[in-house]
C-alpha positions as a printed NumPy array, in Angstrom:
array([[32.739, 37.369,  7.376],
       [35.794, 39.274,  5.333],
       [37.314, 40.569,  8.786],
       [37.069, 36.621,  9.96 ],
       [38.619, 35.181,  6.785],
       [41.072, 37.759,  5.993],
       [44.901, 36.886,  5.883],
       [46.948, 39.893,  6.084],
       [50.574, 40.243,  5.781],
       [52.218, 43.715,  7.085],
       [56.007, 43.973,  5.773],
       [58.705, 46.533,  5.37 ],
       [60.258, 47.628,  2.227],
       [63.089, 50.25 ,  1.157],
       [62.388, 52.682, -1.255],
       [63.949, 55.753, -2.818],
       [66.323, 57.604, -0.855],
       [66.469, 55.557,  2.038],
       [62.649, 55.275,  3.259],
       [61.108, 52.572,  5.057],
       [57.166, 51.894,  3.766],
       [55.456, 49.439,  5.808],
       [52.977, 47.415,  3.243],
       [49.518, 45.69 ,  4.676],
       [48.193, 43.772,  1.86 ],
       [45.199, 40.902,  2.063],
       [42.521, 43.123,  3.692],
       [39.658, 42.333,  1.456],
       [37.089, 44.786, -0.015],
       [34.161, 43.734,  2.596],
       [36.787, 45.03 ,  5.451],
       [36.268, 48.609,  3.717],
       [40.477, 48.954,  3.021],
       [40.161, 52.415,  2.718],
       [38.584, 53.443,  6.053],
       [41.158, 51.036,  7.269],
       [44.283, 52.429,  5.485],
       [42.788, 56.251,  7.269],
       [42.354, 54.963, 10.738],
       [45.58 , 53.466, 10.281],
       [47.291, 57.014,  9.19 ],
       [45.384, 58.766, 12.064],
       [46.448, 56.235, 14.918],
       [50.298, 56.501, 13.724],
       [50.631, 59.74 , 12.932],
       [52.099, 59.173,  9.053],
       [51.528, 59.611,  5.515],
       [50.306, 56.914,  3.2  ],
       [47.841, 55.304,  0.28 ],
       [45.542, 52.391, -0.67 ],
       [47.097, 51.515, -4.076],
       [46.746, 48.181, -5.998],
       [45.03 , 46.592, -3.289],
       [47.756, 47.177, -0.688],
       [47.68 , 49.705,  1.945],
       [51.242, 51.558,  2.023],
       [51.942, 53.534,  5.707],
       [55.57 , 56.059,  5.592],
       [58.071, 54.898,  8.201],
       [58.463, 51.09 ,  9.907],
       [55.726, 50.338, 11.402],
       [54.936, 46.74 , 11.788],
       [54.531, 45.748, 15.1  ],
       [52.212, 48.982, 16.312],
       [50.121, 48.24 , 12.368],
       [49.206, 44.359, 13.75 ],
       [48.027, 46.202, 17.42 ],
       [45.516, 48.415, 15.58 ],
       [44.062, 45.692, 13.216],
       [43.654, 43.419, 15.946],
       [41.986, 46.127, 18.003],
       [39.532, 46.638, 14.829],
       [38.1  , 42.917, 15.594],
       [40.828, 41.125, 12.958],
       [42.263, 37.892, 14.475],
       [45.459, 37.553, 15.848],
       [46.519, 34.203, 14.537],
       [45.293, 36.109, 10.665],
       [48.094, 38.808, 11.077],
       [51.595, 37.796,  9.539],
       [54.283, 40.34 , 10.547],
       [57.524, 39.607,  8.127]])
């Protein structure tokens, strides 16, 4: 299924002023992105969007981001944190 074949990448980048946005990109439209990207916003207490296929999460955020997705049934070995 999508949440089996899925390979995700969750990064950091800088953007204006200073601010860290943590980027998940790969989760594929069968995994239902956007319910993802609000669980995700709810569980870490921060802003963000689904935009251009990416989900984008305010703040650094990496490490606690790969928890939750494997705890929604995505595979570990999927996940690349960079």
């Amino acid at each position: 299924m999508a949440i089996e074949s899925a390979k995700i990448k969750v990064y950091t980048v800088k953007r204006a002023f200073g601010k860290n946005v943590t980027i998940v990109e790969g989760i594929s439209q069968d995994a239902n992105p956007k319910e993802v990207a609000r669980a995700l916003k709810s569980k870490l207490a921060c802003g963000g969007t689904f935009k251009g296929g990416n989900i984008e999460l305010q703040g650094e955020h990496r490490e606690k981001v790969k928890k939750i997705l494997i705890g929604r049934g995505f595979n570990e070995s999927q996940i690349e944190v960079g």
